[in-house]
C-alpha positions as CSV (number, residue, x, y, z in Angstrom):
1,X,-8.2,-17.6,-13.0
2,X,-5.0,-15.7,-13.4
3,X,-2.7,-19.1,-14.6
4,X,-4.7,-18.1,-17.7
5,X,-2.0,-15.9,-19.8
6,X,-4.4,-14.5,-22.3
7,X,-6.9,-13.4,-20.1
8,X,-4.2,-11.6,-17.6
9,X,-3.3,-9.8,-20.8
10,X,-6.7,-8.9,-21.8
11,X,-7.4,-7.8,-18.7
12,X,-4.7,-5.8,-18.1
13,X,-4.2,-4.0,-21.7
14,X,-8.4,-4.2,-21.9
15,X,-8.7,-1.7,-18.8
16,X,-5.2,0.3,-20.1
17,X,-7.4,0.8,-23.6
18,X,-10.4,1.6,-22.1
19,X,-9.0,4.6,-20.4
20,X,-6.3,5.5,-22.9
21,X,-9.4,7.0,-25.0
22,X,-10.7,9.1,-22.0
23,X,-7.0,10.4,-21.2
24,X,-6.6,11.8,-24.9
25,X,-10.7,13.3,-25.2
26,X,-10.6,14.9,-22.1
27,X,-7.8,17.5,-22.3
28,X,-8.9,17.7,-26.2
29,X,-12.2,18.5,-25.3
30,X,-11.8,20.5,-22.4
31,X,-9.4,22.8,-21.8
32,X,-9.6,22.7,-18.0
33,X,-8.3,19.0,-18.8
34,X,-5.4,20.5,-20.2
35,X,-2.8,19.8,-17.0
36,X,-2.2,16.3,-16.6
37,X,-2.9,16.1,-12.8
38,X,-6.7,16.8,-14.1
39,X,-6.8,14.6,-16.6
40,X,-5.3,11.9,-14.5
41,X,-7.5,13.2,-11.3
42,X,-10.7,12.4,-13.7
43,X,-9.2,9.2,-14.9
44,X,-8.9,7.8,-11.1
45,X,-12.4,9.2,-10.1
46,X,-14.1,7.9,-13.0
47,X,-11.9,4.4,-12.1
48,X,-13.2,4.8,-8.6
49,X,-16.4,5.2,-9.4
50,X,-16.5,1.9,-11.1
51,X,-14.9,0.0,-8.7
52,X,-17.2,1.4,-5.5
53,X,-20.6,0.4,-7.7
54,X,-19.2,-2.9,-8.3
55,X,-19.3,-3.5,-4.8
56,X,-23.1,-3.2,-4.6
57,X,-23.2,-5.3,-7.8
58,X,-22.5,-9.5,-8.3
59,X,-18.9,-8.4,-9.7
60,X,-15.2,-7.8,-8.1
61,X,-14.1,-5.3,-7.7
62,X,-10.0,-4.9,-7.8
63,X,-7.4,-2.3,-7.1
64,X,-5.7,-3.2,-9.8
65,X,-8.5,-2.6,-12.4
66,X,-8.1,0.6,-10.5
67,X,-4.0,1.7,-10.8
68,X,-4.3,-0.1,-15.0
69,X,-7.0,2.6,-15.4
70,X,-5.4,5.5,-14.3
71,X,-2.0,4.2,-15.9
72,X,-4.4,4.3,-19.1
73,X,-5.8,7.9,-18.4
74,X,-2.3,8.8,-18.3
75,X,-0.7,6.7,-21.5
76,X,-4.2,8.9,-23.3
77,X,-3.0,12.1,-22.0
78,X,1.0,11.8,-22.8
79,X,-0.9,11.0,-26.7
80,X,-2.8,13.8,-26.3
81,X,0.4,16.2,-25.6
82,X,2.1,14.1,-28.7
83,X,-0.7,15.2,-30.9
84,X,-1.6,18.9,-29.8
85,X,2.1,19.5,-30.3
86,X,2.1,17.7,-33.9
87,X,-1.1,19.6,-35.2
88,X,-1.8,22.5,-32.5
89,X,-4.6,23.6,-35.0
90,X,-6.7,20.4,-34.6
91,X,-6.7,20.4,-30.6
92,X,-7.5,24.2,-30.4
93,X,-10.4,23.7,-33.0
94,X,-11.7,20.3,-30.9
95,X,-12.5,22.4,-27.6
96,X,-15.7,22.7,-26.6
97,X,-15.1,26.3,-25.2
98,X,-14.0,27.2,-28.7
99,X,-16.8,25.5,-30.6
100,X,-19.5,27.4,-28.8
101,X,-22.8,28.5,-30.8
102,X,-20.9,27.0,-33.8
103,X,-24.4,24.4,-35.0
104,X,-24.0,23.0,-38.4
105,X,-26.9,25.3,-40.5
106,X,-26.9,27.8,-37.7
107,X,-25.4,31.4,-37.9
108,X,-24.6,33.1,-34.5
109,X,-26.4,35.5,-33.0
110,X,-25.6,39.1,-33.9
């Protein structure tokens, strides 16, 4: 299986991209996600969660589908840092604690 370049590679960078996106939405969504030891924390329990269902499912499960999806929470969160530091407005406005009661065609409540 792994003398197979091209699927090592998709493999690796697949389970790196998959969790790139959740390291960059999480601390721009939430700002409890803001310190990278919870953004990387949620990465790895998100990772492990995977990985233990597999077990009770016909698919392997791999430690090292485990470390590239952490390593991809954290490559998303170092992006996130790039960004909120290159347009601060757009990751204040993106949190879900500063977008409360703010409905498209609703007004808030006086």
């Amino acid at each position: 299986m792994y003398d197979n370049v091209d699927y090592v590679i998709i493999e690796v960078f697949g389970n790196i991209a998959i969790f790139v996106i959740i390291g960059f939405l999480t601390p721009l969504l939430w700002k409890k996600y803001e310190k990278m030891k919870n953004t990387v924390g949620i990465s790895f329990l998100i990772s492990l969660f995977i990985e233990t269902t597999q077990i009770f499912l016909p698919r392997a499960t791999d430690v090292d589908d485990l470390i590239m999806n952490t390593l991809g929470g954290l490559i998303g969160y170092i992006l996130y840092l790039l960004v909120k530091k290159r347009f601060p407005q757009f990751s204040n406005r993106c949190k879900a604690d500063n977008r409360k009661n703010q409905v498209v065609g609703m007004a808030e409540e006086p």
